[in-house]
Residue frames relative to the residue before (quaternion, step in Angstrom):
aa qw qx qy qz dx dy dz
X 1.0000 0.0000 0.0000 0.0000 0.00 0.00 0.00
X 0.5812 0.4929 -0.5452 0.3493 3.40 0.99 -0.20
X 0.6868 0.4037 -0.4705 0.3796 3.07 -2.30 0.48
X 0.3469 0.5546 -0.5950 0.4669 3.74 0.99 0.39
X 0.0007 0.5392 -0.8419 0.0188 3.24 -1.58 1.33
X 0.6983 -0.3475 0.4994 0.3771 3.42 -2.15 0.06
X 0.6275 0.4120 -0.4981 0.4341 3.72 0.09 -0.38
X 0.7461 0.4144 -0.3100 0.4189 3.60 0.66 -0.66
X 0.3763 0.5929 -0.6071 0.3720 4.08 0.38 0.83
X 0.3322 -0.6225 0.6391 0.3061 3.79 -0.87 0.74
X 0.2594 -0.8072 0.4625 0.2593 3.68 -0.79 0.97
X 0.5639 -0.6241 0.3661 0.3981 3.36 -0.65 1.15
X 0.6200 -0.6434 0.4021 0.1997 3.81 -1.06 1.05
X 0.6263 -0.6673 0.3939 0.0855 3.33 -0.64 1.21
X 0.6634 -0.2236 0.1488 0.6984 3.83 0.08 -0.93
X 0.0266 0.7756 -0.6104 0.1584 3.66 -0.27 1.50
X 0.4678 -0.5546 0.4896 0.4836 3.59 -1.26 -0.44
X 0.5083 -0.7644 0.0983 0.3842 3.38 -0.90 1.00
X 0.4173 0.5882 -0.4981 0.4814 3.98 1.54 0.45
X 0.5954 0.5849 -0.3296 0.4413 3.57 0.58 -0.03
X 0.6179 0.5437 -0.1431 0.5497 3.42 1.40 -1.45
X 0.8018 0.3479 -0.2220 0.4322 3.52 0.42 -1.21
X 0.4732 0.7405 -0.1416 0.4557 3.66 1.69 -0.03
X 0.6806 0.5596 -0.0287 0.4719 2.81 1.20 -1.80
X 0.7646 0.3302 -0.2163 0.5095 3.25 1.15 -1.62
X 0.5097 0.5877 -0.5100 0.3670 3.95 1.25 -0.25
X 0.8626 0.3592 -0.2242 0.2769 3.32 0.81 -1.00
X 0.2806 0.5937 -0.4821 0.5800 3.32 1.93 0.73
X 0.7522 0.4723 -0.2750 0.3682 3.81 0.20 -0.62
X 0.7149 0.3311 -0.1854 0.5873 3.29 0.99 -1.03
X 0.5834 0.3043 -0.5459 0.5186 4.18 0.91 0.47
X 0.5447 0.4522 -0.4957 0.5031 4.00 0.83 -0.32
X 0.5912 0.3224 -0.4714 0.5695 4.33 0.04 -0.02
X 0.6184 0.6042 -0.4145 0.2842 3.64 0.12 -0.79
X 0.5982 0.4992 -0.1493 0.6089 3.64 1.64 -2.08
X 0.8005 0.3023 -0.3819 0.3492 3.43 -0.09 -0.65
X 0.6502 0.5306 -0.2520 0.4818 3.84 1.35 -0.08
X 0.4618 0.7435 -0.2289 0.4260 3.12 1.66 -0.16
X 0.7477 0.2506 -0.1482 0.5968 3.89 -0.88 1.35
X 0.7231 0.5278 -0.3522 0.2728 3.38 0.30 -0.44
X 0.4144 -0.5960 0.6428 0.2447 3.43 -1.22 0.37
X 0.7353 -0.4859 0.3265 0.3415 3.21 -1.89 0.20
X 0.6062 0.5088 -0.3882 0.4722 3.59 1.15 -0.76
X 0.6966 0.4440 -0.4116 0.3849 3.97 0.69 -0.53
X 0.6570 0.5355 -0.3938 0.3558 3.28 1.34 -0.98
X 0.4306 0.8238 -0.2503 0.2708 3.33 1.64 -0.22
X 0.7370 0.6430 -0.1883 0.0893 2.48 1.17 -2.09
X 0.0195 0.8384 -0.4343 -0.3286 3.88 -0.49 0.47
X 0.3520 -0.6483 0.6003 0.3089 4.07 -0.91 -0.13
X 0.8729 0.0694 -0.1786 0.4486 2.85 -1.24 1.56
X 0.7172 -0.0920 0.4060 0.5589 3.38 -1.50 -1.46
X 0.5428 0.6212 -0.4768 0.3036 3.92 0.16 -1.19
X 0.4759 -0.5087 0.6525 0.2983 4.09 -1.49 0.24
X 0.6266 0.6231 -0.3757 0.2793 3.24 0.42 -1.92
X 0.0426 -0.7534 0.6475 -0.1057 2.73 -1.18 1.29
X 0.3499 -0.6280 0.5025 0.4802 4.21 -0.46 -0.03
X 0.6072 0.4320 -0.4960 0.4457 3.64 0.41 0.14
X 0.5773 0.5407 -0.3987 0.4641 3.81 0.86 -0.21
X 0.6270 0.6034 -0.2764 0.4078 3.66 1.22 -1.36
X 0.4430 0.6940 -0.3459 0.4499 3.20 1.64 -1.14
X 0.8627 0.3104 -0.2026 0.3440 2.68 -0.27 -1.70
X 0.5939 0.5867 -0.3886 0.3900 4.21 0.85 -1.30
X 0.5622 0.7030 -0.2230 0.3741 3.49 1.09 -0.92
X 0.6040 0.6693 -0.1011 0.4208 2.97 1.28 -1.63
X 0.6993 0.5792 0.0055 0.4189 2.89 0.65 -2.11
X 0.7759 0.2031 -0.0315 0.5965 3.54 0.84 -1.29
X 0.3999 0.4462 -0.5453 0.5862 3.61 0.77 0.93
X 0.7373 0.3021 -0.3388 0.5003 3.91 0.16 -1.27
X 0.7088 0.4222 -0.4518 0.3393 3.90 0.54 -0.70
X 0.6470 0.5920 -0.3158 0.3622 3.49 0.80 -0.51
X 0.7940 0.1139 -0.1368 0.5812 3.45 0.26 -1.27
X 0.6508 0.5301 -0.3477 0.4179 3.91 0.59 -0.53
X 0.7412 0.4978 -0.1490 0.4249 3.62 0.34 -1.21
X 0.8610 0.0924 0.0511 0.4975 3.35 0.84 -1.52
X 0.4999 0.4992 -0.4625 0.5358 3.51 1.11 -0.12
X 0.8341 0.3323 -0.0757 0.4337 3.61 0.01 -1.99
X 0.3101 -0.7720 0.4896 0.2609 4.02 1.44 -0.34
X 0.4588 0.6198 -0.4694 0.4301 3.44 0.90 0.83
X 0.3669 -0.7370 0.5445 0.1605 3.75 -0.85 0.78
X 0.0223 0.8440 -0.5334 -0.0509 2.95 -1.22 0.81
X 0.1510 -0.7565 0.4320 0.4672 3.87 0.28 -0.19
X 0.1712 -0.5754 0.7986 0.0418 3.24 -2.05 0.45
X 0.8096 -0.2838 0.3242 0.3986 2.91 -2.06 1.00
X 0.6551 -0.4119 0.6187 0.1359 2.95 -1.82 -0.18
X 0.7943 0.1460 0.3405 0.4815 2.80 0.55 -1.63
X 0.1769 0.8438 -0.5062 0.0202 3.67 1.17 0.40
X 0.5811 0.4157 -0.5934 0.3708 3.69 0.49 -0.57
X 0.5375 0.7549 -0.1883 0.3254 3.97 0.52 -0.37
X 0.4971 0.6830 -0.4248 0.3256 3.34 1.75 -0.68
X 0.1927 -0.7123 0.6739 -0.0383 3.24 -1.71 1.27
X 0.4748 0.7798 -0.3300 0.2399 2.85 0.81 -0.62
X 0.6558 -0.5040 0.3306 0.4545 4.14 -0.75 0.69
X 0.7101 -0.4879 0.3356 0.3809 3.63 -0.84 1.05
X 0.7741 0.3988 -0.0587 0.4882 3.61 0.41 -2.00
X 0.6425 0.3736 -0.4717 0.4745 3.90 0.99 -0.11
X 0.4450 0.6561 -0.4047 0.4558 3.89 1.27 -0.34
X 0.9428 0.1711 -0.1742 0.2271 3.06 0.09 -1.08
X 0.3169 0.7072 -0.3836 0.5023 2.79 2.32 0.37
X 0.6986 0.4448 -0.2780 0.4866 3.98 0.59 -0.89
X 0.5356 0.5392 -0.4513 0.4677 3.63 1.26 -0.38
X 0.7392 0.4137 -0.2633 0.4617 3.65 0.59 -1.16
X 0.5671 0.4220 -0.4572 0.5396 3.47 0.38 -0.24
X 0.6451 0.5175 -0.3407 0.4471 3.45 0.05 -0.69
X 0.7564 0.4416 -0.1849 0.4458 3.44 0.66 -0.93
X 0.5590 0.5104 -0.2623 0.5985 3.63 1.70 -0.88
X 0.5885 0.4914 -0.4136 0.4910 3.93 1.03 -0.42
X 0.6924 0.5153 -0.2947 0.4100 3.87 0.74 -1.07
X 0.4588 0.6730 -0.2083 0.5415 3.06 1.40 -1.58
X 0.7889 0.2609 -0.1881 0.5236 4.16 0.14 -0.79
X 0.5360 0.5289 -0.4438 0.4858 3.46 0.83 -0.68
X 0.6505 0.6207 -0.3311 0.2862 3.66 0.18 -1.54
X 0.6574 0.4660 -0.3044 0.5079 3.27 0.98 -2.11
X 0.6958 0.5491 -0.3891 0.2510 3.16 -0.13 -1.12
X 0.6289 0.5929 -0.2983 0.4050 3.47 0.96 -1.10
X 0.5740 0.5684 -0.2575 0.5302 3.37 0.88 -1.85
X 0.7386 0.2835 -0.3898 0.4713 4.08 -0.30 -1.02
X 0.8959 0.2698 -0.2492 0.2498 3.66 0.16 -0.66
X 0.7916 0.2313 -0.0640 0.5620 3.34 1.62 -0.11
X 0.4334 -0.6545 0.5281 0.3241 3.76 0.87 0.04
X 0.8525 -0.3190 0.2605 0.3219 3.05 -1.92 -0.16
X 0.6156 0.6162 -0.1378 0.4716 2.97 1.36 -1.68
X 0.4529 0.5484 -0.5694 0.4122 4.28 1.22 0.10
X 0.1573 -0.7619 0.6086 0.1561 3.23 -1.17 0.86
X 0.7973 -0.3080 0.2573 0.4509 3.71 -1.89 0.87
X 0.3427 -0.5710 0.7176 0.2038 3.92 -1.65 0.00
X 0.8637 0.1390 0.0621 0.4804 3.24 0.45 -0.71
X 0.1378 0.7510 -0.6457 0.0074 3.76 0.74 0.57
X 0.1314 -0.5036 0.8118 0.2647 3.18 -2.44 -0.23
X 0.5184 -0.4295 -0.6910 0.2633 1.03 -1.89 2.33
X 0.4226 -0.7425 0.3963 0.3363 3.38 -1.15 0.70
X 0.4556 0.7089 -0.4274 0.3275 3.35 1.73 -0.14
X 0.6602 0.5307 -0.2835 0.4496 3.78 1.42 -0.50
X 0.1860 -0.8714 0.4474 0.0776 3.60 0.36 0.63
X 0.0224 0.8865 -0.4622 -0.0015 3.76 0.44 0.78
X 0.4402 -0.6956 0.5325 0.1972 3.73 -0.78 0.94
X 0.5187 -0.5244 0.4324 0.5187 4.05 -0.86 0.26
X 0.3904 0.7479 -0.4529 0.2882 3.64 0.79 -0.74
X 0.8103 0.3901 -0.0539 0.4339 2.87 0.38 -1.76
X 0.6068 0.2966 -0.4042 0.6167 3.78 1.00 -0.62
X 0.7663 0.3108 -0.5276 0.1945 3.52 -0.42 -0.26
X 0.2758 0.5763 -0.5298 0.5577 3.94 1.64 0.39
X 0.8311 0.3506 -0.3519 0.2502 3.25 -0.32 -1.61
X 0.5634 0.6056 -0.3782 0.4157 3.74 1.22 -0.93
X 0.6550 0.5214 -0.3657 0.4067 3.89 1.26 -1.21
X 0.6709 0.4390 -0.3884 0.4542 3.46 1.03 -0.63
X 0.6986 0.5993 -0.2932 0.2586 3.31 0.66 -0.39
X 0.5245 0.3947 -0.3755 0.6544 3.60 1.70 -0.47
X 0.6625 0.4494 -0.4952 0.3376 4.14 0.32 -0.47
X 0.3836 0.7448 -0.3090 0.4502 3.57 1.11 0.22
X 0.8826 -0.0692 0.0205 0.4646 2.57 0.01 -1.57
X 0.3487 0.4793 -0.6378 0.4918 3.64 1.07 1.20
X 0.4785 0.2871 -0.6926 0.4570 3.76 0.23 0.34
X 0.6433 0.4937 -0.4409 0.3848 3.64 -0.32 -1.37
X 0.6581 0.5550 -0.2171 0.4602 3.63 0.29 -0.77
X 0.6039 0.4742 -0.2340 0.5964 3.70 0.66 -1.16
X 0.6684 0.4692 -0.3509 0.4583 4.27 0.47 -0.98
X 0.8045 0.3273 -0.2184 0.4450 3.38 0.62 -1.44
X 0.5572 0.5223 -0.5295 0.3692 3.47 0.61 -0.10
X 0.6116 0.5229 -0.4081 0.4312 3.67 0.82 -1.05
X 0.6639 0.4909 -0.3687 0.4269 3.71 0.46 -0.69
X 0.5462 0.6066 -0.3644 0.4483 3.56 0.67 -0.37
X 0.8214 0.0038 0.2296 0.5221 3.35 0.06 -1.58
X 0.3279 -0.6854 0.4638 0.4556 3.75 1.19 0.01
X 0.4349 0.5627 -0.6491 0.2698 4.38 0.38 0.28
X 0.4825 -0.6110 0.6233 -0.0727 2.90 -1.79 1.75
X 0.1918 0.6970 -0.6899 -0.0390 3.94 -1.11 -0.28
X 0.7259 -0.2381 0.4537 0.4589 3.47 -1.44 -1.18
């Protein structure tokens, strides 16, 4: 992931259908986490602000974790393990951000797949709680809200690192 700059986000698609739209803006979000995690070594991915833990090597990892639990685990009902302990990731810069992408190429396949054979409207195999039955619709909203999060969180700790800035 290093070398992500802002010119390189795919901008999310203007007057689109609306699986196309809700797509568009996941993968604007998850190349903006990608830039702001990008280049670093283990001490930046470290870095923390203030009192807070949060670290971008932790984001790494939570990210991780709730890409495979979302579209892998409970959308597609396929197991995967994850950390223990993702807010926690130590691990070497390049194995972090290697398990993010995979993780993201698993969702990334899970998604297509859904879209050709069922639309938005395919619901989870395997939600938690399973009594809540959630449609991709909804995880791929809930996933968009979830990188705009934590690219603010992201956007704080990068400046502290190196003092880069973006949107």
């Amino acid at each position: 992931m290093a070398g992500f700059v802002l010119g390189d986000r795919p901008d999310p698609p203007i007057a689109a259908p609306e699986a196309d739209t809700l797509v568009g803006f996941l993968e604007f979000q998850r190349a903006t986490f990608a830039w702001k995690c990008g280049g670093l070594d283990g001490a930046g991915l470290a870095t923390r602000v203030g009192v807070s833990t949060m670290t971008l090597g932790g984001l790494l990892g939570h990210l991780t974790a709730v890409e495979d639990s979302w579209f892998t685990d409970d959308f597609a009902g396929r197991s995967v393990a994850t950390a223990d302990d993702p807010w926690a990731a130590t691990a070497a810069p390049d194995v972090l951000r290697s398990q993010w992408r995979a993780a993201v190429d698993r969702s990334r396949a899970v998604v297509a797949e859904a879209l050709r054979e069922q639309g938005l409207d395919a619901v989870a195999r395997d939600p938690k709680p399973p009594e809540r039955p959630v449609t991709l619709r909804w995880i791929l909203v809930h996933m968009i809200e979830e990188y705009a999060r934590h690219n603010g969180h992201a956007d704080l700790l990068r400046e502290a690192v190196d003092g880069e800035t973006g949107e």
